[in-house]
N, C-alpha and C positions, 0 to 999 in steps of 0.2 A: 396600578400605576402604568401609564403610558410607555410607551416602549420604542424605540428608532423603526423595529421590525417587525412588532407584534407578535401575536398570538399565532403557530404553524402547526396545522392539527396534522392525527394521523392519517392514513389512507388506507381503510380496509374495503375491497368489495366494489371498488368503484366510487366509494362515498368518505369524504371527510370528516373527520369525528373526531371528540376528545376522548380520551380512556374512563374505560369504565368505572376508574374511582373515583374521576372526577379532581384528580391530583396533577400538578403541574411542576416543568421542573426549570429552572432559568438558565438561559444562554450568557456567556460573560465574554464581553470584549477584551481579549486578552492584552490591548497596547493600553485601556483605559478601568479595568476591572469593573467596568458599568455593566449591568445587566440591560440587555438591548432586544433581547426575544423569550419567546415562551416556548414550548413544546410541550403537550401531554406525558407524565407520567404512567406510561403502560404499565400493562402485570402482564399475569399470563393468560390471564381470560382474555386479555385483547389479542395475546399471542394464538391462541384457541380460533377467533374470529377468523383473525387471517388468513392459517391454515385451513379453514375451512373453507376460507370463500378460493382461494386460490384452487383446492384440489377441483373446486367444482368448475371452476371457469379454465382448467389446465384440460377437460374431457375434449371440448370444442376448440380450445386451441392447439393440439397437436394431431386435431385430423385438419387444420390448415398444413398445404404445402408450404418446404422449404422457402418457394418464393413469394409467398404469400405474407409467410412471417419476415423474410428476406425484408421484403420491401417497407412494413411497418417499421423494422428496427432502422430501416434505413431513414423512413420520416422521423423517428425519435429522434437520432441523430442532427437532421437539420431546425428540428425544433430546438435542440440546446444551443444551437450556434443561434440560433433567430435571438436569443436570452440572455446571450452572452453576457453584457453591459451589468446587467441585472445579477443575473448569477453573480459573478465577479466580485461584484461590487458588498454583496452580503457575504459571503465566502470570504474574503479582506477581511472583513472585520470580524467576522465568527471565528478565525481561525487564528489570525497571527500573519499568514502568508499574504507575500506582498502584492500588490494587483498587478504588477509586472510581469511578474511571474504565471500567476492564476488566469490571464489569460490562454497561455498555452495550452493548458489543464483541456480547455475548451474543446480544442483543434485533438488535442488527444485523444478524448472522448468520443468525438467523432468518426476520426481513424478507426479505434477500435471497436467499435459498433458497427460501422461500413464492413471492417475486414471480417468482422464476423457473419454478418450477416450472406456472405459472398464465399463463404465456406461451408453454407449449410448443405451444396450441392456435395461435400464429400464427406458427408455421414454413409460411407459405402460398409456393406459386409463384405462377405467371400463367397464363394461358390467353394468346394472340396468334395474331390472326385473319391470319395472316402469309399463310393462300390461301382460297380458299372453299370447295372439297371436303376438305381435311384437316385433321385436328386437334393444334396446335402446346401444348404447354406445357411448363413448366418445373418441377422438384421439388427440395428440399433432402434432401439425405443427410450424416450426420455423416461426419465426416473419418475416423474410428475409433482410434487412439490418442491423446492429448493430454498435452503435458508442461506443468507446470504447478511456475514458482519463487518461492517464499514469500517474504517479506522479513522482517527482524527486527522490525521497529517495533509490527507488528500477528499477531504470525505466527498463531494459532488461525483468529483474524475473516477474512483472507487465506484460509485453507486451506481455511475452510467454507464462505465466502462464493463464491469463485470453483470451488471445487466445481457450482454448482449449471450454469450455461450450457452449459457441457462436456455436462454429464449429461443436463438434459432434452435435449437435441440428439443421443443415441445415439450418444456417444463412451463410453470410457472413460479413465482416468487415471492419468498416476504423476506423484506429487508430490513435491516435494524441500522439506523442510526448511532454516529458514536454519543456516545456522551456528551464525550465535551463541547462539539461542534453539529449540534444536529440541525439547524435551519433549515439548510441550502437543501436536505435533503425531501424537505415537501416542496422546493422547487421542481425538485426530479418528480414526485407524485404531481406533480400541477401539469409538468408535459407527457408523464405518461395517461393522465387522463383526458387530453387532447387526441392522442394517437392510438394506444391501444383498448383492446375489452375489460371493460370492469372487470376485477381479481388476477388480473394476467400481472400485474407486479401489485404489492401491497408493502405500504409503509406502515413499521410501528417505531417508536420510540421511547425512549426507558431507559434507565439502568441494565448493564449488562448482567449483572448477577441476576436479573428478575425475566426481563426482556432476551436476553441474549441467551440464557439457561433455557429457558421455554423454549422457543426456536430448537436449540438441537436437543433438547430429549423428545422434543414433538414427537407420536409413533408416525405421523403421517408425513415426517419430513425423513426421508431417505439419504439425502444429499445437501452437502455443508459446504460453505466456501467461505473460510475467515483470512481478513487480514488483521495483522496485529502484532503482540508481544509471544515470546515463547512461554511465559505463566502463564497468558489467559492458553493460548494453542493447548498448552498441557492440558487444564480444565476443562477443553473443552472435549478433548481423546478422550477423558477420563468419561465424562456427563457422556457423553454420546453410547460410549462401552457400556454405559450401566441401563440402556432406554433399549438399544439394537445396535444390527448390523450396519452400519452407517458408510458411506462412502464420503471422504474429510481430503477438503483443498487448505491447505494450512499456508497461507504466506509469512513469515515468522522476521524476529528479528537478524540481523547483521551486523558482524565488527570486523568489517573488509580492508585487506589488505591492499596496498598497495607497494610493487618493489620496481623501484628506481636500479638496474645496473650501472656501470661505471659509462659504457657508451651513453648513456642517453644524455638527450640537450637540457640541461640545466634549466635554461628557460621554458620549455616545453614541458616539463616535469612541473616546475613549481605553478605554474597556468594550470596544469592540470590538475594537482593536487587542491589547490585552492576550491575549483570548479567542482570537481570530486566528492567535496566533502560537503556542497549543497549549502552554502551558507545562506544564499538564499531562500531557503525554507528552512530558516533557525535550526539546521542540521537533522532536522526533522524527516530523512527520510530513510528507509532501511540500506538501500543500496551504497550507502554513503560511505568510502572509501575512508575511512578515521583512524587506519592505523596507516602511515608513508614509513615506509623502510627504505633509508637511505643507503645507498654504499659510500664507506668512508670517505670516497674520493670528490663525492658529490656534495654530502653533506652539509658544511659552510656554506658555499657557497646558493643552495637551492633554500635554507630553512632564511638567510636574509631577504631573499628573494620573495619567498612564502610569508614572513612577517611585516613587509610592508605591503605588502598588498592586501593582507588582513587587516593592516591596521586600518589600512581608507575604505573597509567596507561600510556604507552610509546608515545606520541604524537610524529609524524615523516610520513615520505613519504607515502603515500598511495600504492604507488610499491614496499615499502620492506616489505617484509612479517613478520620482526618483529614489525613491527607498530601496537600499538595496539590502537589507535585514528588517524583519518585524520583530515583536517577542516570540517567546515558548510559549504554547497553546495553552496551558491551565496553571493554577497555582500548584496544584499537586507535581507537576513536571517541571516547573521552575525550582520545588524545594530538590527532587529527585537531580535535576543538570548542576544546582549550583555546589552537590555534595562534593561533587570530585574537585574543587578546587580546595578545599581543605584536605583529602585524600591526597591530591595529587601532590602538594607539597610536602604533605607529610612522609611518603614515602619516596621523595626526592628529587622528581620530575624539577624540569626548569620550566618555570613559567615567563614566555620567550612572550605575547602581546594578550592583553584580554585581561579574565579571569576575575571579573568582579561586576555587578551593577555598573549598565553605563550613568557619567552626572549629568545633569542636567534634569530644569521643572519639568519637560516634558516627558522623564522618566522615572518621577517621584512614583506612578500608581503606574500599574503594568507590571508584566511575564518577563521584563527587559534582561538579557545575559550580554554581556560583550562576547564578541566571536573572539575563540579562545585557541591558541596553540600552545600547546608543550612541548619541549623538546628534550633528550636524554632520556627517552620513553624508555623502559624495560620490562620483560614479560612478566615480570612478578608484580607490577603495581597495579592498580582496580583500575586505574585511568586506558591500560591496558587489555582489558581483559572482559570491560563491563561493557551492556550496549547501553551506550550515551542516550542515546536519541535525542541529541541536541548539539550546538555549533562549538563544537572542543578536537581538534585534532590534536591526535598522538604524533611526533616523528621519532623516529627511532633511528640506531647508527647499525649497519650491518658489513662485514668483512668475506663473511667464508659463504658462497649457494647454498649449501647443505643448513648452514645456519640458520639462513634468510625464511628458504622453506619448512622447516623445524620451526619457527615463529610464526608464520603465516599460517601454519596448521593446529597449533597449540591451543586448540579451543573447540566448543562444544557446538561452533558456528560455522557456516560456508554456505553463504550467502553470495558474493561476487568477489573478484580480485582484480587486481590491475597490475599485468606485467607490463615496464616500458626496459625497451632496447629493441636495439638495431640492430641484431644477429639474430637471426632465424632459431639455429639451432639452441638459443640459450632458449629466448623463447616458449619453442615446444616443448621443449626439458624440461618447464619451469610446468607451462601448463600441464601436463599430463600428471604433476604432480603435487598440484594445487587442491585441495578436497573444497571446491565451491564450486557451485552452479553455471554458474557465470564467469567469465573470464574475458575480460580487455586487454588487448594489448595494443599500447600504445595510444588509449582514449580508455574514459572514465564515464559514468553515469548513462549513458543514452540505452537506452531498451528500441531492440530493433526489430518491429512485430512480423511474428513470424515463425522467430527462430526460438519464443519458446522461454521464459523466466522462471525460477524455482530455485530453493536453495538445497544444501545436502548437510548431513547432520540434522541440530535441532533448529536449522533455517527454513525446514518449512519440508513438503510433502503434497505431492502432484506439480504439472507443469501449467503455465499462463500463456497468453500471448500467442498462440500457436494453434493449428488444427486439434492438438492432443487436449486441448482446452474443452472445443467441442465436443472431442466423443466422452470425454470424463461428463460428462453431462446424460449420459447414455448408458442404458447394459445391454449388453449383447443376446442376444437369441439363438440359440441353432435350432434347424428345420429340417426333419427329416421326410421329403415326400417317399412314400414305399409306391413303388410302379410294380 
């Protein structure tokens, strides 16, 4: 049966190919539940290939210089922006996420491939005067294979984006597509095989139990980099423990706080919190700020503010560019977000706009949730406590600091936070004793590359975004010359 997208093989070795069983698996338009692409069905024997082609073309790629590979990662880069249109456009519809939005994804990608690429000059060791006739240092050398698991939420931005650390660092890579949205991702093989050397990245696709398992017990993959849930992260510590000594970038899930003080501007609080919680990517991203802890002072006044502006968010095609929500990415995650509104009632929450299938023909088939607030949130209901990963904001009512931060910490999460107010010292108070990664204050969602992403607790393990990115890409050496 013909397809909007067709048939998007894998990429091993420089060469496109279907899996060696010869099994395929179908892409589903999550606003229209049509089946619109195909992707091969990997195993692990395709996992096998890859690994293999990758270690061998990893030899000749890390006796390239810094600037060498600098400069490739920097043409990958301007090849996704040349594609944009295209990308976009199948990503829209693979995913749920609105084309509005997914353009930015682009310029992202970009960024962080440029920045990385512009960083390879400080893979520095040390010198250490450790005696006085001899000469002591230390040097970074890449790991040499890397496995690297995409998530559905973001998967292109994911694929290119964390492409680049790996790379200037003289690894090279096989990457796994998610599941549910794996297209866009032999887009990314279509322009690394324009730009770089056969096996210097390799796509497979599959099931993560089959596909994703093989990857990190690989012996010849050293080095992991997942984004995702904290069950699969778990599974994956676990798989990796029972193959080797592995070195694991875990990006994990989030149930981020956010705490409004009495100072803050009501209006600027509820803009934020709405922003915050991502409703334009159907709540679907980790950093997504879904618990708002009000002070009682603020309260009324901000959650009115918060429910009409939810209410006018425009659900509609993920290709018109005035859509301002699409659906949840699969049906499996549709039945998973639409739990908590039976939950949420049941144990008492107020259901303040949302909270059911939006009507209308154009939302009879489809992933469709209304963006959903609750209000009279409290720590003990699941609506609290669970990560959504989809468009449901918690508000909650809070009086005492001590209180505030005893909830914002009451979890096995810390992933980011949002402190807002106007006084310095509540502020730092607040921060210093906030157990997440991340910390806003007075702004919401934006990642500002550089400074570094990761959560604390079971929110994930190593840093992003940042130089420490690079050398995680790396083991060190010491060298002792005897004179």
């Amino acid at each position: 049966m013909a397809t909007k997208f067709g048939d998007k093989l894998m990429y091993i070795g420089g060469e496109f190919c279907e899996s060696e069983s010869g099994e395929w698996m179908d892409s589903v338009n999550p606003a229209t539940e049509e089946v619109h692409g195909r992707v091969p069905k990997g195993t692990a024997g395709d996992v096998d290939r890859a690994v293999k082609a990758a270690a061998a073309a990893q030899i000749e790629w890390r006796q390239k210089s810094v600037w060498e590979r600098g400069a490739l990662i920097r043409k990958l880069a301007d090849a996704i922006i040349a594609r944009t249109d295209e990308i976009v456009e199948l990503e829209a519809a693979d995913t749920g996420n609105t084309i509005a939005s997914l353009s930015n994804d682009m310029m992202l990608a970009k960024g962080y491939l440029t920045m990385m690429a512009g960083l390879g000059i400080e893979m520095k060791g040390d010198t250490v005067p450790a005696t006085a006739e001899n000469i002591h240092f230390t040097m970074r050398e890449p790991y040499g294979v890397v496995g690297r698991i995409v998530p559905f939420n973001h998967p292109f931005l994911f694929a290119a984006a964390h492409l680049a650390a790996p790379l200037i660092a003289g690894n090279a890579v096989v990457l796994k597509s998610p599941d549910q949205s794996p297209l866009s991702a032999t887009l990314m093989a279509e322009i690394c095989h324009e730009v770089l050397p056969p096996g210097i990245v390799n796509i497979v696709h599959g099931e993560g139990l089959v596909v994703g398992d093989a990857i990190v017990r690989h012996p010849l993959v050293p080095r992991i980099g997942f984004t995702g849930s904290v069950p699969t992260g778990l599974a994956i510590q676990r798989a990796a423990a029972e193959t080797g000594i592995k070195h694991l970038s875990l990006e994990l899930g989030g149930k981020n706080p956010f705490i409004a003080f009495p100072d803050a501007d009501p209006d600027a609080v509820a803009k934020a919190a709405v922003g915050g919680m991502n409703f334009n990517w159907s709540g679907q991203s980790c950093g997504s700020t879904s618990r708002l802890m009000l002070h009682e002072s603020l309260y009324d006044e901000v959650v009115e503010k918060i429910v009409a502006a939810v209410s006018s968010i425009k659900l509609g095609d993920p290709l018109d560019h005035s859509s301002g929500m699409g659906p949840v990415n699969s049906a499996g995650h549709y039945r998973h977000v639409t739990s908590f509104f039976e939950s949420s009632e049941k144990d008492g929450a107020t259901l303040l706009t949302g909270g059911k299938r939006p009507e209308g023909k154009q939302f009879e088939k489809g992933y469709w949730v209304e963006p959903t607030v609750y209000g009279d949130v409290t720590m003990d209901m699941r609506v609290a406590r669970e990560e959504i990963f989809g468009p449901i904001l918690s508000i909650m009512k809070w009086s005492d600091t001590d209180e505030v931060i005893d909830m914002a910490n009451d979890l096995d999460l810390g992933l980011t936070a949002a402190v807002w107010t106007n006084d310095l010292n509540t502020a730092m108070n607040t921060i210093r004793r906030l157990e997440s990664g991340l910390v806003w204050v007075n702004g919401t969602g934006r990642h500002y590359m550089g400074t570094g992403f990761m959560g604390w607790k079971n929110s994930g393990l190593g840093r992003e975004e940042c130089l420490e990115e690079v050398h995680s890409y790396t083991r060190s050496k010491s060298v002792h010359i005897i004179l």
